[in-house]
N, C-alpha and C positions, 0 to 999 in steps of 0.2 A: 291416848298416848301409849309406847309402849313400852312393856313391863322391864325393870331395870334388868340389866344382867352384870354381875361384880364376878363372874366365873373366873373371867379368862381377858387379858388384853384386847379392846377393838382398838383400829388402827384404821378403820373407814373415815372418811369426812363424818362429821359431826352431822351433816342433813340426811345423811345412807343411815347413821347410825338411829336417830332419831322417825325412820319411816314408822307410819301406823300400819298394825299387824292385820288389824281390822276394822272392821264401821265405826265402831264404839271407840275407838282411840283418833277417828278422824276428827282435826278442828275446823270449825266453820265447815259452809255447805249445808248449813241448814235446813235453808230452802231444798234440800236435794233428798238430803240422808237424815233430815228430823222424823219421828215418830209419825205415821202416815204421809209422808212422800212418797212422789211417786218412784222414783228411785230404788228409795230405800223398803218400799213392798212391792216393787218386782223382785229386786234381790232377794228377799227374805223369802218369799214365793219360789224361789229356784226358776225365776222365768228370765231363763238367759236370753238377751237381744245384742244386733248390732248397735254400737253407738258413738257420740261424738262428743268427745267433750272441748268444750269451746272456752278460754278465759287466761285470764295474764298468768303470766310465769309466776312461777311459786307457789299455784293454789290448790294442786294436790293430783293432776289429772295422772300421771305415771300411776303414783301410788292408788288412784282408787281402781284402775285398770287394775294392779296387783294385790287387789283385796281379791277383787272379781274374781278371776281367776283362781284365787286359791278357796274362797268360798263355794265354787261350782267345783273343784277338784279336776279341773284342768289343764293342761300345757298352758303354757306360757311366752310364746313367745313376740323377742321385740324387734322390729325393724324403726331406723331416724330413716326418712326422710332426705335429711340432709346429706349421709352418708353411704344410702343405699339405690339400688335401680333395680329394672327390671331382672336378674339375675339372681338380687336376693329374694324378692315377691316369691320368682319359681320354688328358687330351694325354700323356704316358707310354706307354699302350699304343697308341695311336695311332704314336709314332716308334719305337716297336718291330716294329709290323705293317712300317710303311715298310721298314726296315732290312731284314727278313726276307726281303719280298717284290720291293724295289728293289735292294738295295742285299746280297742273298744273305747279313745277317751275324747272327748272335744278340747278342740284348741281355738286358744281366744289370742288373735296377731293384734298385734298392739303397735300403731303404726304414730310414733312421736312426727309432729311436725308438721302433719299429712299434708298440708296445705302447697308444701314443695315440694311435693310430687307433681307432674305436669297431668296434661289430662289420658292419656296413651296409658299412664303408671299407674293412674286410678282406676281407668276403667278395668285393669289387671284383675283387678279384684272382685268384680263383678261377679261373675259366675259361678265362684266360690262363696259370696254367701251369698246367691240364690241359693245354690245347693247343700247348704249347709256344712262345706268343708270347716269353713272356718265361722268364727264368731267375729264378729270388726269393731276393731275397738281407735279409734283415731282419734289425737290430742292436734288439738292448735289455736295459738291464740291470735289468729287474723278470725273475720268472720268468712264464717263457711259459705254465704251467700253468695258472695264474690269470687272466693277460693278453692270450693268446691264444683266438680261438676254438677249437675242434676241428677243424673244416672245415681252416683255414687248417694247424693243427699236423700235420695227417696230410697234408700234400701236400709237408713239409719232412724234411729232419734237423737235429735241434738240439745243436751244438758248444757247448758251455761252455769259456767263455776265464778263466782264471784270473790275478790281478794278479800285475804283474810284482815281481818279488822282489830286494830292495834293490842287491842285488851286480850285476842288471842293468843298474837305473838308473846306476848307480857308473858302469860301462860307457857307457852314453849319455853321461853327462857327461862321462867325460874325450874322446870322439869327438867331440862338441859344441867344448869347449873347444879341440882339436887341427884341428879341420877347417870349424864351420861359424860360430865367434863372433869369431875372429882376419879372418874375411872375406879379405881381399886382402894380410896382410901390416900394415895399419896397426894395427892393437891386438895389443896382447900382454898375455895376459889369464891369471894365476895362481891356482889356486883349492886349498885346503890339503886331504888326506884326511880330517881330520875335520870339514870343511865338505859334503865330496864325500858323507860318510857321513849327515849331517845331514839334507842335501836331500832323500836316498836314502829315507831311513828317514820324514823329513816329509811326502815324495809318498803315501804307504801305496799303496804298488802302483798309482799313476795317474802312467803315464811323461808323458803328455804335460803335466801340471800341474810336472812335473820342470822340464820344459824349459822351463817359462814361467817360473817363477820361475829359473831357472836366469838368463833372459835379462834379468830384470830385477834379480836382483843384481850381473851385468856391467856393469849399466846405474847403478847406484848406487856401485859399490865404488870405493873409494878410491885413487889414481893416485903409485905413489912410483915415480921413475928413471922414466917412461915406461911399468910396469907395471900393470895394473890389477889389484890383489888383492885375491880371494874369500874373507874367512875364515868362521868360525862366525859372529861379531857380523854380520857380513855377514846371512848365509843366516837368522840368527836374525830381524832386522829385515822379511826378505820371506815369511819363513811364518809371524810370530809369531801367525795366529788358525787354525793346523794345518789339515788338510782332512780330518778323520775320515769314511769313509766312514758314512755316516747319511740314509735316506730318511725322515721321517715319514711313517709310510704305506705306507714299500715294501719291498720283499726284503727288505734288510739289518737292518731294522727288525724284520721279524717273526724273523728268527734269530737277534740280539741281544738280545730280548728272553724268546725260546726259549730262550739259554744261562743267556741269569740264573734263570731258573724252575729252569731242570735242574739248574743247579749247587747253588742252594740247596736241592732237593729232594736233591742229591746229598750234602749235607751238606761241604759247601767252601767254607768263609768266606772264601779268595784268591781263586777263582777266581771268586766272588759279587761281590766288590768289583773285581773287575778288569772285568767284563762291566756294570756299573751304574757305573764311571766311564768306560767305552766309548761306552756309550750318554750319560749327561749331557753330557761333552765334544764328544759327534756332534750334539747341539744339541737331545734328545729333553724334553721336556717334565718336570718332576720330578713335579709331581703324576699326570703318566699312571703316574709308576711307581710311586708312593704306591698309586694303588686298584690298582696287579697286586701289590702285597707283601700289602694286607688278603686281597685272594686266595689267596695264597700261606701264609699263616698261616691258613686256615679248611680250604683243599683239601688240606695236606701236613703239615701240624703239628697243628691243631685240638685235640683236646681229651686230647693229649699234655702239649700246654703253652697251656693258653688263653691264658696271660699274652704269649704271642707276637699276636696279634689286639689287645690293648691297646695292644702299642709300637708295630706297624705306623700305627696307626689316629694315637697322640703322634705318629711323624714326620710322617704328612701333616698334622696342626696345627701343629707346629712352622715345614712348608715354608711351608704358605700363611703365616703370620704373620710368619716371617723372611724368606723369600724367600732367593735364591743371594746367595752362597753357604753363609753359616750354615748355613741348613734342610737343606742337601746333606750335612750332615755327619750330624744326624739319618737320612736313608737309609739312610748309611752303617752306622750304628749299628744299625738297624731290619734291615738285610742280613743283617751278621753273627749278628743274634742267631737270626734265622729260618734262619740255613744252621747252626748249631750246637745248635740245637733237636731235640729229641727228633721221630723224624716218626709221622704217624699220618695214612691216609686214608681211616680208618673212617669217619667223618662224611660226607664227600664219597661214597665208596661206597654208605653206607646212603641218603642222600639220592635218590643218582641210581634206587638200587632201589623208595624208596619214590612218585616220581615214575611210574617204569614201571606200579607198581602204579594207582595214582591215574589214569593214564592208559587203561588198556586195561581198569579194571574198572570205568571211568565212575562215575557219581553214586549212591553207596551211600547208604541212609536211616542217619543218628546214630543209635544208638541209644537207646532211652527212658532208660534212668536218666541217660545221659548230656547231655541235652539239660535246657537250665533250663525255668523254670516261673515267671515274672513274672507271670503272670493267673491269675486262677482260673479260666478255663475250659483254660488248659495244664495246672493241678492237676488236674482232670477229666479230661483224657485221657493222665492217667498220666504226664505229661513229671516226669522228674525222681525220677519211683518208686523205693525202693531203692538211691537213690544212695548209697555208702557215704565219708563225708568221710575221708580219711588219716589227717587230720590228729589226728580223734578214734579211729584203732584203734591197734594195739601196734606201734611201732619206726615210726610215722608212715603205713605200707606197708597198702593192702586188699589182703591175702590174696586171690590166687583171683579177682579184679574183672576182665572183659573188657570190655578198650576200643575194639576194632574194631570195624565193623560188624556185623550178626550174621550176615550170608555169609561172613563171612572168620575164620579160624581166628587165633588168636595166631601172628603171625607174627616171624621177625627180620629185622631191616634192618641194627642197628648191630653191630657183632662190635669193640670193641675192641685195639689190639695190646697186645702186651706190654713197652711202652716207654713211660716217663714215666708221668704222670698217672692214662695209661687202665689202666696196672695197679693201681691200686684203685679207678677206673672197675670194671672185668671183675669184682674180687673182690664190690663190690658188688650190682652185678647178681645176680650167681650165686645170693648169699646172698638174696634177696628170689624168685629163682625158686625158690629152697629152699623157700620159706615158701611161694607159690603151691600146690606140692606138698603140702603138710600141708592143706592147707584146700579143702573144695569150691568148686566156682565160686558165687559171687553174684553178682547182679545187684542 
């Protein structure tokens, strides 16, 4: 953390005033910057590299970029993403060449966001650190796998920064409160451990949204003896609409929505409802999660428990017609019952096999009996010949009828488990291939 200063007035945000100066004031990133990381002995080694640091808001990537930087004793400079194009890139490498060639010093570009940059603005950059104009230093917390071109990921290394974990924030706050919100001596400012813990735990791993709200319940709390005190009702009033991490659209998104799939395929009604009010509370749409549950009961459950496909199908009529938060309680119901459901991904299996097939053996001609016969000149060329109706033979079943094309042998696609439903699904089949066996083929 770093060193108090009672000099002079700061008038920065509370999260500017609060940056770490250096490695040793960094919190959390252990894994990164503990004692033999790799990280933290390239740094100490003075072995500057391009890199990427990848991880949710709040967990340090600007700041460590401006350790860096001032640890190797170089420029500094920073381009968003969001706010810049190719025009800034130029003028950027341009006062890097300068530096280089003027001024004998390396510069390390520091490119927040990098992920929305398209791929034209990435490749910008290329050439320069081949060349070693510049040093590349790019923050963003989508995954670079997806976001990044290749060109650009092979010329880096990518650090994953992991959120800071409650007991740290704790830490920030009471440094905050002891050194940087008391300012000169005039405020004397009280904040209670189960406020302290509140905050902690309402950041979900985003220090610097800590310390904002941090600063603006100093700014609110209420003033008895000269004291300004922070309790819970406090800390409750400035986070009451929570900051759950949730992109639509981005990382956090496709792995929360990864977890509910698994979980209920994993057969975990807690941890199904814990990951589906993760995501509704993260701001995710409910009907996007309506059509992934009909998914979910057709791909994992199917025809185990067909009645799982019904209810999915009631909650998303329910959401749309009630709307939140009623309909959300539907979900909820629609969850449990698909994570406690019998599973089965025979359907989904057979599917995908009979696709392959349909795909790589192209356009097979129907065969005759099986094609109708609405004209008489289709009664003429046999469409329809010997078709044998079910309905009119013994146990409803034509014995021995081939339904495939006639290049293709009776094949299987669907295999049953033996779980729910599909075990007298299996039994019947069997019993009908039985009957197959007794009787010659007809057509």
């Amino acid at each position: 953390m770093p060193s108090s200063d009672n000099h002079k007035q700061d008038f920065r945000p509370l999260a500017d005033r609060m940056r770490p100066q250096d490695l040793n004031q960094v919190v959390g990133q252990a894994h990164l910057l503990g004692e033999g990381k790799s990280l933290r002995q390239a740094l100490d080694a003075g072995h500057m590299h391009s890199m990427l640091f990848w991880g949710p808001p709040g967990t340090g990537k600007t700041t460590l970029a401006r350790i860096i930087a001032q640890q190797a004793e170089a420029e500094f400079v920073s381009l968003s993403a969001v706010l810049s194009g190719v025009k800034d890139i130029r003028q950027a490498i341009e006062q890097a060449k300068l530096n280089r060639e003027v001024h004998q010093r390396a510069t390390i570009l520091f490119v927040d966001e990098v992920h929305r940059f398209n791929k034209s603005q990435q490749d910008a950059f290329l050439p320069h650190v081949e060349d070693g104009t510049i040093t590349f230093i790019g923050a963003t917390t989508e995954n670079p796998s997806f976001e990044l071109n290749n060109a650009l990921l092979s010329r880096v290394r990518v650090y994953v920064l992991k959120s800071i974990q409650p007991d740290h924030i704790v830490s920030l706050i009471e440094y905050a409160l002891l050194n940087k919100l008391n300012g000169l001596g005039s405020r004397q400012i009280q904040m209670s451990d189960a406020a302290k813990t509140m905050l902690a735990k309402a950041a979900d791993g985003d220090a610097r949204y800590a310390l904002t709200m941090l600063e603006i319940a100093a700014d609110i709390a209420e003033s008895e003896d000269g004291i300004e005190k922070i309790d819970v009702t406090t800390v409750e009033e400035v986070v009451s609409n929570g900051v759950r991490r949730f992109d639509k659209g981005g990382d956090i998104f496709y792995e929360q929505i990864s977890a509910l799939h698994k979980s209920i395929r994993g057969s975990s009604p807690d941890a199904s409802l814990y990951w589906l009010a993760c995501m509704l509370e993260g701001g995710c749409d409910p009907v996007y999660i309506a059509r992934r549950l009909v998914r979910m009961a057709s791909e994992d459950i199917g025809n185990a428990d067909p009645r799982a496909m019904q209810i999915t199908l009631n909650a998303w009529d329910i959401q749309e017609r009630l709307g939140s938060p009623e309909g959300e309680l539907a979900l909820a119901q629609a969850v449990t019952y698909l994570a406690c459901a019998a599973k089965s991904n025979a359907v989904y299996m057979a599917y995908k096999a009979a696709r392959k097939d349909a795909s790589q053996r192209g356009s097979l001609d129907v065969p005759m009996h099986l094609r109708n016969a609405p004209t008489k000149l289709m009664k003429n060329m046999d469409y329809g010949k010997q078709y044998r109706y079910a309905h009119d033979e013994p146990d409803g079943y034509a014995a021995g009828v081939h339904y495939f094309p006639d290049e293709m042998t009776d094949t299987r696609y669907y295999y049953p488990v033996d779980r729910g439903l599909e075990i007298k699904i299996a039994d019947k089949l069997e019993y009908l291939r039985s009957l197959d066996k007794k009787q010659p083929e007809k057509r």
